[in-house]
HTML snippet that shows the backbone in 3Dmol.js (N, CA, C, O; Angstrom):
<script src="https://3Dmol.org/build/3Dmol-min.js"></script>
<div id="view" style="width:600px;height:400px;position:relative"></div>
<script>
const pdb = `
ATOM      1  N   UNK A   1      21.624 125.072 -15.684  1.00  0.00           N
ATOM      2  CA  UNK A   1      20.346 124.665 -16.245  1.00  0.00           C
ATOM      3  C   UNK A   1      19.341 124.461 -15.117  1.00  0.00           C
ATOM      4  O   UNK A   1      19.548 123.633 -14.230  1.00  0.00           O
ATOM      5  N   UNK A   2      18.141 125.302 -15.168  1.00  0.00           N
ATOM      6  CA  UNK A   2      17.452 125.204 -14.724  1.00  0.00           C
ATOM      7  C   UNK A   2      16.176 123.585 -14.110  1.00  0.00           C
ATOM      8  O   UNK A   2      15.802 122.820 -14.999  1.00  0.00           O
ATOM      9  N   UNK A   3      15.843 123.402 -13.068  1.00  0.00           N
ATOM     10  CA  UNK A   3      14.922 121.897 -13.442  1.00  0.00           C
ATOM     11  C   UNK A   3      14.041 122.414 -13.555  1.00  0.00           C
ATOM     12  O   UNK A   3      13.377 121.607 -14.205  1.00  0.00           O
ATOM     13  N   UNK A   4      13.176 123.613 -13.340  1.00  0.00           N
ATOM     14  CA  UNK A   4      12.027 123.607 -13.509  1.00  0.00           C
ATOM     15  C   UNK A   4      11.048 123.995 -12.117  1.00  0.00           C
ATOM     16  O   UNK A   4      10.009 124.647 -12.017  1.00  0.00           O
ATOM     17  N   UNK A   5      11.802 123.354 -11.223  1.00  0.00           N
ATOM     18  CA  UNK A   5      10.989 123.859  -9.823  1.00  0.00           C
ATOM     19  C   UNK A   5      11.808 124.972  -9.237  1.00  0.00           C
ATOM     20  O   UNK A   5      12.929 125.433  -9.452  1.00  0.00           O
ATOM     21  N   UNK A   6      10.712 125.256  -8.325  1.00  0.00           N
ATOM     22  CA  UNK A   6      10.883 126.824  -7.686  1.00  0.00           C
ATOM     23  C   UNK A   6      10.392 126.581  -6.490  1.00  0.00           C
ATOM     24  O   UNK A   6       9.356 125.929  -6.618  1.00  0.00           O
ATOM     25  N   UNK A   7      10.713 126.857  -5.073  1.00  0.00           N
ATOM     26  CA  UNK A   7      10.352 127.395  -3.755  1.00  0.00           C
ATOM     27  C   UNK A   7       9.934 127.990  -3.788  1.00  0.00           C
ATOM     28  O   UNK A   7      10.253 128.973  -4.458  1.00  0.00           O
ATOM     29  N   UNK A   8       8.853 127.910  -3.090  1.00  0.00           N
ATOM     30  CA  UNK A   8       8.120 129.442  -3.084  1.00  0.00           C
ATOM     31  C   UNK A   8       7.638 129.724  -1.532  1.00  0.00           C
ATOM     32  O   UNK A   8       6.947 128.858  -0.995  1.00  0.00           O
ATOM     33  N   UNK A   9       7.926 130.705  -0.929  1.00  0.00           N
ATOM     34  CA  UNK A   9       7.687 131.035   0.595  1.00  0.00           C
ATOM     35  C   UNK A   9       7.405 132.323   0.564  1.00  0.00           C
ATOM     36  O   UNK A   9       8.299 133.140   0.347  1.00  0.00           O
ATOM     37  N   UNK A  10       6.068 132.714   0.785  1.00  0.00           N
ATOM     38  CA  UNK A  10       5.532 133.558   0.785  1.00  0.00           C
ATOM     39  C   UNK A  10       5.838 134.545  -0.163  1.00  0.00           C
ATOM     40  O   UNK A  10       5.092 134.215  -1.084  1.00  0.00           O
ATOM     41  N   UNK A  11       6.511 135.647  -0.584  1.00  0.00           N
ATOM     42  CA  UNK A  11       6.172 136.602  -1.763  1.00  0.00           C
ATOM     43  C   UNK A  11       7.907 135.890  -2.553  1.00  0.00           C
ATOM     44  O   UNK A  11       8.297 136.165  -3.688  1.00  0.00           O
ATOM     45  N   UNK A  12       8.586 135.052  -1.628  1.00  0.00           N
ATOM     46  CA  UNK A  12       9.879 134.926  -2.101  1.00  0.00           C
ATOM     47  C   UNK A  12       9.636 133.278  -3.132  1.00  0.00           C
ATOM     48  O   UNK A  12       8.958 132.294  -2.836  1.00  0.00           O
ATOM     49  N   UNK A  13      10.477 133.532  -4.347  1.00  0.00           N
ATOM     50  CA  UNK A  13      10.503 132.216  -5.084  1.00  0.00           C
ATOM     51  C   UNK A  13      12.431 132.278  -5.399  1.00  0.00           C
ATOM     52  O   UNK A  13      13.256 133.117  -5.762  1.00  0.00           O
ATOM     53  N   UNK A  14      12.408 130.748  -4.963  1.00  0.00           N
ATOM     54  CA  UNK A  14      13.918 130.149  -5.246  1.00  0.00           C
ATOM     55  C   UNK A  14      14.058 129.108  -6.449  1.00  0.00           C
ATOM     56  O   UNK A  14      13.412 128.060  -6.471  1.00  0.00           O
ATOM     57  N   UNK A  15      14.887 129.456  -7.369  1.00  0.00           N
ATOM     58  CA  UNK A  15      15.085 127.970  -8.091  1.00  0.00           C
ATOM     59  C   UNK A  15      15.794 127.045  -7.588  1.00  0.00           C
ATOM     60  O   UNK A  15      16.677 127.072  -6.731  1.00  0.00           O
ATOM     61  N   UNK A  16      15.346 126.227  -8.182  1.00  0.00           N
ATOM     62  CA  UNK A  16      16.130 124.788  -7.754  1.00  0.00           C
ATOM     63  C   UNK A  16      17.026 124.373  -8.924  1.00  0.00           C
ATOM     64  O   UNK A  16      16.663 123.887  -9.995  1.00  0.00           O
ATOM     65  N   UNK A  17      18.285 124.663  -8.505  1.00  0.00           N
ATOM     66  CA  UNK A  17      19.279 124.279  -9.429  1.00  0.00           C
ATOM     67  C   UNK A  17      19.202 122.855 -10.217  1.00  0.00           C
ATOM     68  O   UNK A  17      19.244 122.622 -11.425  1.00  0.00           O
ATOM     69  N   UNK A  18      19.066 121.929  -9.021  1.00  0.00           N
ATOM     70  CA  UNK A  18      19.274 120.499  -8.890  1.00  0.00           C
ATOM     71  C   UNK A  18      18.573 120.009  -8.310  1.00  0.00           C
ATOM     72  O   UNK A  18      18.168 120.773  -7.434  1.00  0.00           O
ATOM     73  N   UNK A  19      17.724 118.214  -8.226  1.00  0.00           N
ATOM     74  CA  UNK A  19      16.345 118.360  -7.494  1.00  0.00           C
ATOM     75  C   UNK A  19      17.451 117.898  -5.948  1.00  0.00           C
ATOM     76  O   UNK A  19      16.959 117.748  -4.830  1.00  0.00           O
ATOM     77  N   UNK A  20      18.768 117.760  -6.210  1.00  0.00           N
ATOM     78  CA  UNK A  20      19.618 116.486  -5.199  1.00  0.00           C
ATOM     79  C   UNK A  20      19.599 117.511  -4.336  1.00  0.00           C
ATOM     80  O   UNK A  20      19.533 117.201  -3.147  1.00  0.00           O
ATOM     81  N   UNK A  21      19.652 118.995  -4.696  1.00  0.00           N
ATOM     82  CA  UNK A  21      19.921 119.804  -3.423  1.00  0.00           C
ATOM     83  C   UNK A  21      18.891 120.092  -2.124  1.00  0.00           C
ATOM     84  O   UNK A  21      18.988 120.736  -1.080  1.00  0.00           O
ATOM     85  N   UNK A  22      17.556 119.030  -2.937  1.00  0.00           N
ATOM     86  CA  UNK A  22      15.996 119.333  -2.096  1.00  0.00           C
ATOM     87  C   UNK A  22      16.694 118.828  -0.333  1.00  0.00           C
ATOM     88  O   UNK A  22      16.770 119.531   0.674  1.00  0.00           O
ATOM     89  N   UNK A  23      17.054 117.557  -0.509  1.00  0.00           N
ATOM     90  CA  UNK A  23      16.890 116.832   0.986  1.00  0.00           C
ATOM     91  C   UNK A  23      18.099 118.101   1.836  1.00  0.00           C
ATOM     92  O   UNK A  23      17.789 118.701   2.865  1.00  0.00           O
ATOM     93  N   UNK A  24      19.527 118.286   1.068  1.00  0.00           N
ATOM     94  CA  UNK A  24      20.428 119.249   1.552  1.00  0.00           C
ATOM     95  C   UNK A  24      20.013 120.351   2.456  1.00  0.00           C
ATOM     96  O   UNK A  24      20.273 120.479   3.653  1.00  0.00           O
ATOM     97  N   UNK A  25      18.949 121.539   1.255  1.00  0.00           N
ATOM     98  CA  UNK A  25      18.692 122.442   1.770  1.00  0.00           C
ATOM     99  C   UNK A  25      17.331 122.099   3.414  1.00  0.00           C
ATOM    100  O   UNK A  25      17.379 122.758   4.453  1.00  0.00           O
ATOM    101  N   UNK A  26      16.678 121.369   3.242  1.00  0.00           N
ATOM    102  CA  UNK A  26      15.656 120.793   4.114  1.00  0.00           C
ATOM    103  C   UNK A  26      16.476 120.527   5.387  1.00  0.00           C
ATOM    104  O   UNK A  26      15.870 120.651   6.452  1.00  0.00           O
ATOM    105  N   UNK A  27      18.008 120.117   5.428  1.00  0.00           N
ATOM    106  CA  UNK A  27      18.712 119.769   6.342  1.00  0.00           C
ATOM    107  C   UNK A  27      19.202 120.863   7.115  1.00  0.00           C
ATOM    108  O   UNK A  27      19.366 120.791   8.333  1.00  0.00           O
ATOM    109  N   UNK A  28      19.457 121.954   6.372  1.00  0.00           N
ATOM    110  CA  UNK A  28      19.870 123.227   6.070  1.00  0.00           C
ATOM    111  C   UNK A  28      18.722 124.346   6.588  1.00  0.00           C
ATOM    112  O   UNK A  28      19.213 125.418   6.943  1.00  0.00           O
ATOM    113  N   UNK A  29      17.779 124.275   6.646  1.00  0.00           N
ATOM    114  CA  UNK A  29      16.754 125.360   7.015  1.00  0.00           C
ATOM    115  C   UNK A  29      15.812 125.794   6.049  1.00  0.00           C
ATOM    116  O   UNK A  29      14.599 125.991   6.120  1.00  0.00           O
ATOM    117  N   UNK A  30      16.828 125.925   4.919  1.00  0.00           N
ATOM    118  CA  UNK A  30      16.459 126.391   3.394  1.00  0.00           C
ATOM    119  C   UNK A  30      15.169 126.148   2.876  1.00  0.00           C
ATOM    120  O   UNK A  30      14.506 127.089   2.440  1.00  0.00           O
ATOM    121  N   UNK A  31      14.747 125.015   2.873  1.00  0.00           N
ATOM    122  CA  UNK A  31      13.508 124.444   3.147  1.00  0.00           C
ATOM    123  C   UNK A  31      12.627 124.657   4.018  1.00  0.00           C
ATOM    124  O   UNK A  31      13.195 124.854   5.092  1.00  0.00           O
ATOM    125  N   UNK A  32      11.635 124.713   4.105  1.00  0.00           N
ATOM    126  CA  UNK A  32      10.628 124.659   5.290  1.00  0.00           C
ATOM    127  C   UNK A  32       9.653 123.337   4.886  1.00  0.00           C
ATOM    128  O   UNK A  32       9.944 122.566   3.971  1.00  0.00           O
ATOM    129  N   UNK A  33       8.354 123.201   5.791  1.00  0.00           N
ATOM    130  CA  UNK A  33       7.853 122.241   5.647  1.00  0.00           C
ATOM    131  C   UNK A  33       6.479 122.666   4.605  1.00  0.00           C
ATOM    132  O   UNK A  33       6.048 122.014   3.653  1.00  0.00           O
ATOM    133  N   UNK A  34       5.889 124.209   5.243  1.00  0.00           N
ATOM    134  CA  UNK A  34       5.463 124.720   4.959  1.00  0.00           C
ATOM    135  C   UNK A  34       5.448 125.216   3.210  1.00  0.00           C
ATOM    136  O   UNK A  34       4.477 125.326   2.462  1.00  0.00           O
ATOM    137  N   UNK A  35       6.838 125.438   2.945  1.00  0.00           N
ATOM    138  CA  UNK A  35       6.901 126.152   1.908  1.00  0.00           C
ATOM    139  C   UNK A  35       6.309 125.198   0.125  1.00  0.00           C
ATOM    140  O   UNK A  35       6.243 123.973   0.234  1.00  0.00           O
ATOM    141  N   UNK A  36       6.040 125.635  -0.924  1.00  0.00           N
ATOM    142  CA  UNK A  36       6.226 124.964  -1.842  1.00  0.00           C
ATOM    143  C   UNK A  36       6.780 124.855  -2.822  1.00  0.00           C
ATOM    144  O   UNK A  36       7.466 125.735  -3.343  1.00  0.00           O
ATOM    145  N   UNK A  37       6.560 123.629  -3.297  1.00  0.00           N
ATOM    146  CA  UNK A  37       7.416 123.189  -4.548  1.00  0.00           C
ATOM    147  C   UNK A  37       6.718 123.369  -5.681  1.00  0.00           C
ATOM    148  O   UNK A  37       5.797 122.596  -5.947  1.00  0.00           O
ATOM    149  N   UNK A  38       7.042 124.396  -6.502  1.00  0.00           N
ATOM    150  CA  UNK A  38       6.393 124.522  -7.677  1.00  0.00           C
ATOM    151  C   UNK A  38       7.075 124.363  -9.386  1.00  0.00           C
ATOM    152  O   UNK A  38       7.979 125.010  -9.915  1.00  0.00           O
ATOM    153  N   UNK A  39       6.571 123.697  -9.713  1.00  0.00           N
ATOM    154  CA  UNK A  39       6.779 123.430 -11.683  1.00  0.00           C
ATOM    155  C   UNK A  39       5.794 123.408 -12.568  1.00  0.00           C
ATOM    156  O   UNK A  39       4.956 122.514 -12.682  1.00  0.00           O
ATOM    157  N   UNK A  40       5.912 124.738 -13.431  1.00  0.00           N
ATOM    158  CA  UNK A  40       4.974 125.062 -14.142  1.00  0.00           C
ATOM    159  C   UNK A  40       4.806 123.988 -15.554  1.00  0.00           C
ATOM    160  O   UNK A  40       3.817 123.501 -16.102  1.00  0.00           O
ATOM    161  N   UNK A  41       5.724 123.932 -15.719  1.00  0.00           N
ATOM    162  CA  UNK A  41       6.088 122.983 -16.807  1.00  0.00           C
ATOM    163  C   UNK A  41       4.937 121.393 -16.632  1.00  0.00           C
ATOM    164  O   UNK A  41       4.207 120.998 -17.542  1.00  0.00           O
ATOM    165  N   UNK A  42       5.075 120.646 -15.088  1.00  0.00           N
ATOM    166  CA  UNK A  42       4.557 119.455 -14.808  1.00  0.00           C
ATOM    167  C   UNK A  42       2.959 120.028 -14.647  1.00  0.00           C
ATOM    168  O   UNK A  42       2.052 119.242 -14.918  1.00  0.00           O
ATOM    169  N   UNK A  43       2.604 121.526 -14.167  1.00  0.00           N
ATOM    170  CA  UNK A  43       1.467 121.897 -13.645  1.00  0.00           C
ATOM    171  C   UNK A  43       1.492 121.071 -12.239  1.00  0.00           C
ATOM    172  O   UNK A  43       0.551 120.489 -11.698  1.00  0.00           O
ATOM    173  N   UNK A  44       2.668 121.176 -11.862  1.00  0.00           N
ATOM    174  CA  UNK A  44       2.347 120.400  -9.913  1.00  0.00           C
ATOM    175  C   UNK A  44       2.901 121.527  -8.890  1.00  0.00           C
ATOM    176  O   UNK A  44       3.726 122.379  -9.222  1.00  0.00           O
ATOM    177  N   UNK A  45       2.430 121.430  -7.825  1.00  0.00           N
ATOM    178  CA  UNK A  45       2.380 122.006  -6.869  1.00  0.00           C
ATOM    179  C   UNK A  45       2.227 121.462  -5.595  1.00  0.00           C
ATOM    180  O   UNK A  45       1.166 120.869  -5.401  1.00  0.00           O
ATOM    181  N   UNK A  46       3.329 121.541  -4.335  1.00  0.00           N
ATOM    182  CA  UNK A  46       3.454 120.370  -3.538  1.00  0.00           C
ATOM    183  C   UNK A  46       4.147 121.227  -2.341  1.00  0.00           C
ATOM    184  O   UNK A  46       5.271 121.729  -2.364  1.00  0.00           O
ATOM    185  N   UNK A  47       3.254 121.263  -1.359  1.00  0.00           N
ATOM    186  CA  UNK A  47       4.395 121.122  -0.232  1.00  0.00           C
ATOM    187  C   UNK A  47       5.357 120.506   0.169  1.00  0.00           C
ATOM    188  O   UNK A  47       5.180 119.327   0.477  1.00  0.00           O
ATOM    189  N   UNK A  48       6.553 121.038   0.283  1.00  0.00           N
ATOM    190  CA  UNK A  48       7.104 120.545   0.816  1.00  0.00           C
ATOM    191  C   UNK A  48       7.431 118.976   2.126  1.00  0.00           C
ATOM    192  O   UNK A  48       8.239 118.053   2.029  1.00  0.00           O
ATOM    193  N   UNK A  49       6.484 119.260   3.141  1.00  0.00           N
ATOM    194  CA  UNK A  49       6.164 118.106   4.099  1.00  0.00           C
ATOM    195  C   UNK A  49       5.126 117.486   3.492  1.00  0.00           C
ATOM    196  O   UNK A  49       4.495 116.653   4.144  1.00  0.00           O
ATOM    197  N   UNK A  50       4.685 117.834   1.872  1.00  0.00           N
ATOM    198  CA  UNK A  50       4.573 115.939   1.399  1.00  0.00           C
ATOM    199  C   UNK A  50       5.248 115.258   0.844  1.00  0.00           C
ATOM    200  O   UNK A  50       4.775 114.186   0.464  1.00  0.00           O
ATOM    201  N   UNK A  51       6.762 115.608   0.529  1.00  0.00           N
ATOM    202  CA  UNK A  51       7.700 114.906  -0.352  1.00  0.00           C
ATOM    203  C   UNK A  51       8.390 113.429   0.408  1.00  0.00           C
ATOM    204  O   UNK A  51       9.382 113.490   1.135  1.00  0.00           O
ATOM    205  N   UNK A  52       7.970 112.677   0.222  1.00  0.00           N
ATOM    206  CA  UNK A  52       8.100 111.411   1.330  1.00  0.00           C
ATOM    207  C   UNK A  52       9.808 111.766   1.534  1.00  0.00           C
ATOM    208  O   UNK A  52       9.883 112.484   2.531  1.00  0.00           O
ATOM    209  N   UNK A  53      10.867 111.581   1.091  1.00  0.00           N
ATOM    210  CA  UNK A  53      12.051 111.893   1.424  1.00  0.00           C
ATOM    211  C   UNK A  53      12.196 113.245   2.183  1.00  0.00           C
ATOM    212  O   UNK A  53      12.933 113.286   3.168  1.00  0.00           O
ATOM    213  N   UNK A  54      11.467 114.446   1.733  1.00  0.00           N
ATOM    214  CA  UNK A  54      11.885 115.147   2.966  1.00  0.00           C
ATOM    215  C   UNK A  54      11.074 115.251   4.409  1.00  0.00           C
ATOM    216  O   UNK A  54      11.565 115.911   5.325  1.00  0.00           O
ATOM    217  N   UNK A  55       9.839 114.582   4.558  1.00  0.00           N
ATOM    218  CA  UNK A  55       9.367 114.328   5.485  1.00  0.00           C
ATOM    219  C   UNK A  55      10.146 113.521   6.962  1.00  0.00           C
ATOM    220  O   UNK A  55      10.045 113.714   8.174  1.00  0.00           O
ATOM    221  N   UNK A  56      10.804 112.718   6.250  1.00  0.00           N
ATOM    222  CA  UNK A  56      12.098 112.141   7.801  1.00  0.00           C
ATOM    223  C   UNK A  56      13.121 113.488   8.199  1.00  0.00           C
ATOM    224  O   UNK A  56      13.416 113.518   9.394  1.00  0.00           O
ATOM    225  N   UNK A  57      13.780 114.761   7.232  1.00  0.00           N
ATOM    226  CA  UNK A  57      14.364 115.291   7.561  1.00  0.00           C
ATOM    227  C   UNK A  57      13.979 116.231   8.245  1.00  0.00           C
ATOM    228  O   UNK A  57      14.786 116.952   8.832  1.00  0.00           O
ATOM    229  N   UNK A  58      12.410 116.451   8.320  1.00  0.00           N
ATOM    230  CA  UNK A  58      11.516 117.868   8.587  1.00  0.00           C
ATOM    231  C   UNK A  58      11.395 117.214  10.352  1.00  0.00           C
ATOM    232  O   UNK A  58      11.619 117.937  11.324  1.00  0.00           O
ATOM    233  N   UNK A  59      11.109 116.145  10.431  1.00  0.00           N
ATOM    234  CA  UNK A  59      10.819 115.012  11.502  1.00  0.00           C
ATOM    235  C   UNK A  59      11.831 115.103  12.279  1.00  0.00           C
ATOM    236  O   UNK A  59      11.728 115.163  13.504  1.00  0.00           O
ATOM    237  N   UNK A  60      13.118 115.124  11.528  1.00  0.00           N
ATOM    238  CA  UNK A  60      14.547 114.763  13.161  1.00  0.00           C
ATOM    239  C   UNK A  60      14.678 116.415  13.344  1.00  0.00           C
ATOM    240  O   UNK A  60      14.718 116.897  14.476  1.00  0.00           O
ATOM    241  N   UNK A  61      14.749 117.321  12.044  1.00  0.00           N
ATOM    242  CA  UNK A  61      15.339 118.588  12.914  1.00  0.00           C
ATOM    243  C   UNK A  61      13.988 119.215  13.498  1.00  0.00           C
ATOM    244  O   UNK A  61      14.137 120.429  13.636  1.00  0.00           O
ATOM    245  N   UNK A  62      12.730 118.781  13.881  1.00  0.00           N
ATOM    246  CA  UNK A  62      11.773 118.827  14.709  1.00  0.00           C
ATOM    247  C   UNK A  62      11.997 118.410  16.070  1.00  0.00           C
ATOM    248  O   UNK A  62      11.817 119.181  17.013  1.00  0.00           O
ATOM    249  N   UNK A  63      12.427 117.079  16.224  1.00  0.00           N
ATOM    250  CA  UNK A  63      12.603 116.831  17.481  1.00  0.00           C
ATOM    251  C   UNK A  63      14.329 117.239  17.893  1.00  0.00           C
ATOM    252  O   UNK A  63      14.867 117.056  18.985  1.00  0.00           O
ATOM    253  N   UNK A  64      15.010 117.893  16.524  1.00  0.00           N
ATOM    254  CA  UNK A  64      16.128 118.130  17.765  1.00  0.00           C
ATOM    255  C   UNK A  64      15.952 119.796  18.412  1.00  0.00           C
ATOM    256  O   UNK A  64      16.697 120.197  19.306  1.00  0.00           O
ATOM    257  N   UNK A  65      15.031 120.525  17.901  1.00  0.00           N
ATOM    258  CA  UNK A  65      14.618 121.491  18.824  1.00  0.00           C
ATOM    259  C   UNK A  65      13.623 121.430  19.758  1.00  0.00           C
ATOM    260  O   UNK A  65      13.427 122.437  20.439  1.00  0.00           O
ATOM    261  N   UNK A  66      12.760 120.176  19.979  1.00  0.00           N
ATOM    262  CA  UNK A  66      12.010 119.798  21.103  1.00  0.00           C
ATOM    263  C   UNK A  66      13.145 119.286  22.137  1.00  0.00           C
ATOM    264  O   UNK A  66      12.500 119.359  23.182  1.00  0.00           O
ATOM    265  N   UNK A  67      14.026 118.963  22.393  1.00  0.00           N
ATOM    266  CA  UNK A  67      15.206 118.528  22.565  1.00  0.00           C
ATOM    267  C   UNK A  67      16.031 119.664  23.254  1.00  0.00           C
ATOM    268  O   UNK A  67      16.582 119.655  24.355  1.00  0.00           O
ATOM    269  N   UNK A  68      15.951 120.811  22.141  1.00  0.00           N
ATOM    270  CA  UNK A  68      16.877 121.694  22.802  1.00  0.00           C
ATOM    271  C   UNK A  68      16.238 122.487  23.574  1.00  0.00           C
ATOM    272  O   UNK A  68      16.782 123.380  24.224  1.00  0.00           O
ATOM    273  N   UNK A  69      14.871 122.207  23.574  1.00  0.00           N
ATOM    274  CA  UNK A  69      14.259 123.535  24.397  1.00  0.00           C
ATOM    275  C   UNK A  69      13.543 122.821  25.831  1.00  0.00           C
ATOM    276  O   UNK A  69      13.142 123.426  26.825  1.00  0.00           O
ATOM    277  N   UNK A  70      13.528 121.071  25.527  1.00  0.00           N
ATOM    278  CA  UNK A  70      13.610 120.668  26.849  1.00  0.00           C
ATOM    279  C   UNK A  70      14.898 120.539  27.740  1.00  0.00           C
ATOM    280  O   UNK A  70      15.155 120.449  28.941  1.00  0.00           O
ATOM    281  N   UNK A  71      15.473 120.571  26.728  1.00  0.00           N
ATOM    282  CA  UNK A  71      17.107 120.807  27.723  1.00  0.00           C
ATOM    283  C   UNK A  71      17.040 121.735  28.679  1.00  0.00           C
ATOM    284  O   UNK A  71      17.045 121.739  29.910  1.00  0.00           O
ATOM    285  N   UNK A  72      16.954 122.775  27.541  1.00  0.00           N
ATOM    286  CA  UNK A  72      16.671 124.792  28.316  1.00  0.00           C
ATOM    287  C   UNK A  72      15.711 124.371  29.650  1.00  0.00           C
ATOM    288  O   UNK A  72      16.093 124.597  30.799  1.00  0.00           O
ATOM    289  N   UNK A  73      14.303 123.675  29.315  1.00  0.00           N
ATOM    290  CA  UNK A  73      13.761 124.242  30.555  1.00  0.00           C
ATOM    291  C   UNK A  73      14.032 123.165  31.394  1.00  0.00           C
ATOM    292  O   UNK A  73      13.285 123.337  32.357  1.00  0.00           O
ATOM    293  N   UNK A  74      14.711 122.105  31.578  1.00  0.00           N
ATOM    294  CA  UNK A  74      15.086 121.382  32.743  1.00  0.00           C
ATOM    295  C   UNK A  74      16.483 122.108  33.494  1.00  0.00           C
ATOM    296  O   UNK A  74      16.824 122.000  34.672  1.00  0.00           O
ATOM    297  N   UNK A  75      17.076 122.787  32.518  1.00  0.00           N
ATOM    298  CA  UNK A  75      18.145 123.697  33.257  1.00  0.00           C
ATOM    299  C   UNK A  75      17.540 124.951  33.595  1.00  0.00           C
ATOM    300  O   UNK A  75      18.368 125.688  34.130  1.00  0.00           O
ATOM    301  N   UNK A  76      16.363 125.487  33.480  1.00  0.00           N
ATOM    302  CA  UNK A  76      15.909 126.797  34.351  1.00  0.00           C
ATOM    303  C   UNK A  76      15.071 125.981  35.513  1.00  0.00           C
ATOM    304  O   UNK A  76      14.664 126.571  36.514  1.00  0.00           O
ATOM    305  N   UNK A  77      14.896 124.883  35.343  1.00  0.00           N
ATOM    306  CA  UNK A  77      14.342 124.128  36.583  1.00  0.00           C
ATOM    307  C   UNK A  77      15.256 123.692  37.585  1.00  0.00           C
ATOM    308  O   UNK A  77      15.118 123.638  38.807  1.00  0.00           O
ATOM    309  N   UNK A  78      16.287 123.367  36.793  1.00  0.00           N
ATOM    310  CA  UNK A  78      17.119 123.298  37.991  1.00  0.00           C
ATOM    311  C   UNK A  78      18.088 124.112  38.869  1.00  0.00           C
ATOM    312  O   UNK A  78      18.404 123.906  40.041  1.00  0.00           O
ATOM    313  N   UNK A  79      18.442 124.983  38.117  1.00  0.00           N
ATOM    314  CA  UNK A  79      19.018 126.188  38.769  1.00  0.00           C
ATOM    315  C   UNK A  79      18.290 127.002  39.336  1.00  0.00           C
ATOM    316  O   UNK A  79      18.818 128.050  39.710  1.00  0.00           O
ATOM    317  N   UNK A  80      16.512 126.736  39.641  1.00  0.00           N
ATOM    318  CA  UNK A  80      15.705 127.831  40.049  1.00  0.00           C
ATOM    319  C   UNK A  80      15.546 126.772  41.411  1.00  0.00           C
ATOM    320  O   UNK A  80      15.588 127.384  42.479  1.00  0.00           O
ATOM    321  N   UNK A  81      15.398 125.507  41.512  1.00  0.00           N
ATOM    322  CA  UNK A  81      15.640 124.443  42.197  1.00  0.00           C
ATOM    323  C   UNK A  81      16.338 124.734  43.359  1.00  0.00           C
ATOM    324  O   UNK A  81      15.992 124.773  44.540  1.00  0.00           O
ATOM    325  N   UNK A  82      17.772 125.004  42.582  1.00  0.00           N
ATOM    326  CA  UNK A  82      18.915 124.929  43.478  1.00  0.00           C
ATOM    327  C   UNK A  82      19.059 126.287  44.270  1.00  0.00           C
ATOM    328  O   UNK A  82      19.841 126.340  45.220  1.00  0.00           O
ATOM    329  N   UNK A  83      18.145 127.634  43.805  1.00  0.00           N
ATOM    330  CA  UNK A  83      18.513 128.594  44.566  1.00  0.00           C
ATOM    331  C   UNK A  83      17.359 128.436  45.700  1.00  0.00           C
ATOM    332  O   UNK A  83      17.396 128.890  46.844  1.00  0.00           O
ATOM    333  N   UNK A  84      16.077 127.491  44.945  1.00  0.00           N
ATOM    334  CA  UNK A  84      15.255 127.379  46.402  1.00  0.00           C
ATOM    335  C   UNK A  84      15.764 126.506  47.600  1.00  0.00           C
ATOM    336  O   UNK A  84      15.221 126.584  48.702  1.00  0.00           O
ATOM    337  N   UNK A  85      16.688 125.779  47.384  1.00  0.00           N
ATOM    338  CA  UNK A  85      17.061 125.170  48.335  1.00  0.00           C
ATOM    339  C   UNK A  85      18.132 125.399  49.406  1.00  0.00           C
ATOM    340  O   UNK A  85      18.299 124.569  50.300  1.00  0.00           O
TER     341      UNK A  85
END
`;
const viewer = $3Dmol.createViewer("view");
viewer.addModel(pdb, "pdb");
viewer.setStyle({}, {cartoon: {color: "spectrum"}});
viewer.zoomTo();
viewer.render();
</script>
């Protein structure tokens, strides 16, 4: 059974089985922040990064790729480091 909402990311639309799977897929990639949430039925329409619950999940897997890519460049700093020395 359908709920009624749909993802929608650019020409692609997903149903939403279940609304429980929203925070999952957001954890997951599946989600974007960008993308929206649409139900024709309510007449609403919502991005995604305004759904107060998925806004903390959009938030940590944000900083864990600021994270991974300061990792990256403190290790091309340092191995570029170590061959200048």
């Amino acid at each position: 059974m359908s709920t009624g909402w749909v993802v929608c990311r650019k020409w692609q639309q997903i149903d939403v089985p279940n609304i429980d799977v929203l925070p999952r897929w957001a954890e997951r990639g599946r989600i974007r922040p960008d993308d929206y949430l649409v139900n024709s039925a309510l007449e609403t329409c919502l991005q995604a990064k305004e759904i107060p619950d998925l806004q903390a999940i959009f938030r940590k897997a944000r900083m864990r790729r600021l994270e991974m890519v300061i990792s990256r460049c403190v290790g091309i700093v340092v191995r570029a480091w170590a061959k200048a020395s």
